[in-house]
N, C-alpha and C positions, 0 to 999 in steps of 0.2 A: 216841365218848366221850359218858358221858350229864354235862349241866350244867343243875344245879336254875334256876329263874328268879333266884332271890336270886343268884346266883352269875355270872350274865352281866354286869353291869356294872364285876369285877374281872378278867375276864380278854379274851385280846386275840383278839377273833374273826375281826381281819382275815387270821388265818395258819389260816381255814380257811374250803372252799370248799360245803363240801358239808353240807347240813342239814335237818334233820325237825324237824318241831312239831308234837306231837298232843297232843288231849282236847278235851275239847267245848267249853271258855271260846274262843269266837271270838272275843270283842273283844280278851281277853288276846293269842291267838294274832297278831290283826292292829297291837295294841300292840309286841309285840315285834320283827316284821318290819318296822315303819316308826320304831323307835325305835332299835332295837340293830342291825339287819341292813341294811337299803337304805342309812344312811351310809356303811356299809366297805366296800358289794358294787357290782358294775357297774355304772350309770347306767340303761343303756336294759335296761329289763324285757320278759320277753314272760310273757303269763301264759296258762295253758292249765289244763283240767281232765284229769282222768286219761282218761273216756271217748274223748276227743280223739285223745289220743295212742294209747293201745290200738287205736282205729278206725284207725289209720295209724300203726303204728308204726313199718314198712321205713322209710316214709318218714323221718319224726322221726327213726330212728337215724340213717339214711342221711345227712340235711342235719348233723346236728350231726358224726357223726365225719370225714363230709368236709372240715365245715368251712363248706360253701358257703353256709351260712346266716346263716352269722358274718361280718359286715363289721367289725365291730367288739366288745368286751368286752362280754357281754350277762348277765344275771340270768333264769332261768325261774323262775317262778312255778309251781306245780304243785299243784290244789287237790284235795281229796277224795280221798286217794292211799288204795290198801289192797296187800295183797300181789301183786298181779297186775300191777303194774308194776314188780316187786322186779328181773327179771334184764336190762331194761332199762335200770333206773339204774344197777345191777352193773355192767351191761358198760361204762356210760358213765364213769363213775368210775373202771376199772380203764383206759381210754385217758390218764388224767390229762390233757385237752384241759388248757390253760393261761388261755384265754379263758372260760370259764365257766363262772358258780356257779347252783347247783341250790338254792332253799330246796322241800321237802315241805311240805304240811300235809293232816296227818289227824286224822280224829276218833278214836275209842276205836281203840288196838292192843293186842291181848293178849299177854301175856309171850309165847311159842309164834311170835306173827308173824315171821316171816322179815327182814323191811324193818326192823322194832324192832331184832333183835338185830343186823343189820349194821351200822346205824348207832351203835347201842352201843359195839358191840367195834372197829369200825377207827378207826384212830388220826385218820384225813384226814378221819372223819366227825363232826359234832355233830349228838345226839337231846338234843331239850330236851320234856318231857313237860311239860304246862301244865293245872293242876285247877282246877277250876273254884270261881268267887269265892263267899263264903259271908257273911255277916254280918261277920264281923270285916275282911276285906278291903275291903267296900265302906265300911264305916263308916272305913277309914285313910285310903282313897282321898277320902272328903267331907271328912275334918278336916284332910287336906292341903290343900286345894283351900279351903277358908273361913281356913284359917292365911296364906295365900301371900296371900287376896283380903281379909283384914283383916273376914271378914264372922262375925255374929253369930247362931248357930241353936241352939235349945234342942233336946238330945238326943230329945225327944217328934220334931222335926219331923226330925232325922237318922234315926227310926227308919222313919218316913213313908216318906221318901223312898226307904232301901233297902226299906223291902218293896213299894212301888211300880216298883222299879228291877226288879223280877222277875228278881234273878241276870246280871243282864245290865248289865255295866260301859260298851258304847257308851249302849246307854239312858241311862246316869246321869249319862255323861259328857254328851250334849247337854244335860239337863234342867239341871244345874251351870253350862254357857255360858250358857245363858238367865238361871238365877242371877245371874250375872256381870251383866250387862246392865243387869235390874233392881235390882241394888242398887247401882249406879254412885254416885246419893246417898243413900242409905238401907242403912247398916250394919246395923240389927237389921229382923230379918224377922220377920210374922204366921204363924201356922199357917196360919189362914185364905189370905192371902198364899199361898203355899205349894201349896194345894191349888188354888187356880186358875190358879198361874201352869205348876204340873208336869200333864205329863200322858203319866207313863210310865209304859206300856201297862197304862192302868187304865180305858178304857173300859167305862162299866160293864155294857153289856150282852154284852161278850167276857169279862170276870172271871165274870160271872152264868153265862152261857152255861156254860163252862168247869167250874166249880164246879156246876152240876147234871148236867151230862153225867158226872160223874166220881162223882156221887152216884146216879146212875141214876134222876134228876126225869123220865121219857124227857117228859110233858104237858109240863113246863116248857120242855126241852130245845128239843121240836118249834114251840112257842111264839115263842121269842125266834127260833132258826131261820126262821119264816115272818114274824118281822115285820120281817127286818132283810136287808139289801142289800150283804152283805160285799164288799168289793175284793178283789186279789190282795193288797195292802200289809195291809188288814185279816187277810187269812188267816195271813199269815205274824206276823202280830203276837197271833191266836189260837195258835197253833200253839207258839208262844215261851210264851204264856203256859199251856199244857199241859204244857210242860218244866220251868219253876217248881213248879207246882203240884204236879206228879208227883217230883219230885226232893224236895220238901218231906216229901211223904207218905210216901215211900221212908225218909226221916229217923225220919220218924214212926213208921214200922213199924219199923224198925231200934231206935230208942228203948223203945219197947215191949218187946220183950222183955229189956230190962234192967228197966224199972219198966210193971208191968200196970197200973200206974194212969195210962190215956188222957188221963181229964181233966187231970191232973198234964203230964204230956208236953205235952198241945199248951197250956198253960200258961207253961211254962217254956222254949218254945220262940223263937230268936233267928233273924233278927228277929222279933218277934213278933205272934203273930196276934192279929187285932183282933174284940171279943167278936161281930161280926156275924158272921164267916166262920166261931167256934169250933165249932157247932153240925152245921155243913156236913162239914166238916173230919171231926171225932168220926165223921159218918156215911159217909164217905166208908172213912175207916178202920177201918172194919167190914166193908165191902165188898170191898176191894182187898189183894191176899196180895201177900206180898211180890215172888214170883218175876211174878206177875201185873202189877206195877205194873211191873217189871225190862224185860219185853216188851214194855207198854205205851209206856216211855219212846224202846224201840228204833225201834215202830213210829212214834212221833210223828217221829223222826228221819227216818224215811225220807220220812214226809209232806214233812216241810219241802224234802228234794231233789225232791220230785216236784212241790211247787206251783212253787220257783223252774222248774224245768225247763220246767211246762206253766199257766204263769201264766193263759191263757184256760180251762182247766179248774179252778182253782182252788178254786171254791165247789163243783164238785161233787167235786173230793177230798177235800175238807174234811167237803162232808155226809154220803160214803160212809164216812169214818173214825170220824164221832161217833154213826153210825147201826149200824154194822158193828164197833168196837172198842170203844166206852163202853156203848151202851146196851143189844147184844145177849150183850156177850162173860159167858158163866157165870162171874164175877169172885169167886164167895163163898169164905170159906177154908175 
């Protein structure tokens, strides 16, 4: 059965066991599962990635229909799932075990996916699809959060923050508890304020960085690259900010061909871009076709599984991606 996000706080989930969460809002998707799901579902969690189980799967079937793995009511967790684990969970769900519930989470499924529509169509199963947060979501999400904490922010510095917040609701979420903290005596906030107390993922030489690779600066590019000493934590917090960026400009070119006028679009564009970056942006959008930007965002995805995965190779997946996908790839339309 599919249930929109709006729609899970009205109905009663505990009278089901079995469930998928996909799209790329991670924070949402981890929102959900520790809001709506771990209250109603079994205590003791095990959490596993799909590779995991596929690398062993006799086994994993074997313990759980036996049972022997089961001492007690357990919850799996099961991350990065695609169709290739599809007749596995089938078969596990058609034993109806009574002891345990299964949550999925995947990223993008296409209508077509196997694991989508079975989870759609059978009655025992819940598919909750989860889209990714945009301007209006995050601006709900801060006005609830200064409503509830009695605090005072002029929509200038609400706008800050989500475009600082790069689409990414854990981000905003921490920078907001910080909030909190700081303004314990102090109800109205500086902009100023603001900018020194946040700092979500706005590093400026990972924004910089980012924003000429994408404009094809390769001098600039190779530049901030040799002067800078990225972590793993840094990479993946570039890498996030590749997704923003690219998801924006994907907007952008989508835009476009409703109104030719560029400067108008990224103009009128929410949250909105700030007149240093417009320039960039405009050039960027010159560069990058649509479908081009489409495979770009896939590959950043794959990046981000491959740094978590190989966190000591990090900086060189990182360089081989900005050297190899941005600044060599024939991007023009």
């Amino acid at each position: 059965m599919i249930f929109k996000t709006f729609e899970l706080k009205n109905i009663k989930l505990n009278s089901y066991r079995f469930f998928l969460i996909y799209g790329n809002n991670k924070g949402f998707v981890e929102e959900i599962i520790e809001n709506n799901l771990k209250p109603i579902l079994f205590e003791n969690i095990y959490n596993y990635d799909e590779n995991e189980i596929l690398q062993n799967s006799d086994n994993f079937e074997e313990d759980i229909l036996s049972r022997s793995f089961f001492d007690d009511k357990k919850l799996i967790i099961i991350s990065r799932v695609t169709d290739k684990i599809f007749k596995i969970i089938e078969e596990i769900i058609s034993k109806d075990i009574k002891d345990i519930s299964i949550i999925l989470k995947a990223s993008t499924l296409e209508k077509k996916s196997k694991l989508r529509n079975f989870f759609e169509k059978q009655n025992e199963t819940v598919c909750i699809p989860v889209y990714e947060d945009n301007y209006q979501t995050l601006n709900v999400i801060i006005k609830d959060f200064l409503n509830k904490n009695k605090i005072i922010l002029s929509q200038q510095i609400i706008n800050i923050m989500i475009e600082r917040a790069k689409g990414d609701r854990i981000n905003l979420k921490n920078e907001l508890n910080k909030l909190q903290y700081f303004s314990t005596n102090k109800k109205k906030i500086e902009i100023k304020e603001i900018l020194n107390l946040t700092n979500l993922a706005e590093n400026y030489n990972i924004s910089e960085l980012v924003d000429n690779s994408l404009a094809q600066n390769k001098k600039k590019t190779l530049y901030i690259l040799n002067e800078n000493n990225f972590a793993s934590d840094d990479c993946i917090q570039i890498v996030r900010t590749y997704l923003f960026k690219l998801k924006r400009l994907l907007n952008i070119k989508s835009e476009t061909t409703k109104n030719n006028n560029i400067e108008q679009v990224i103009s009128s564009y929410k949250p909105p871009i700030f007149w240093k970056e417009k320039d960039i942006v405009k050039q960027q959008a010159k560069i990058w076709n649509f479908e081009k930007i489409k495979d770009l965002i896939m590959d950043t995805n794959e990046l981000e599984y491959q740094i978590k995965k190989n966190p000591n190779a990090s900086t060189l997946l990182l360089t081989n991606f900005i050297l190899e996908k941005t600044l060599e790839t024939n991007s023009s339309l």
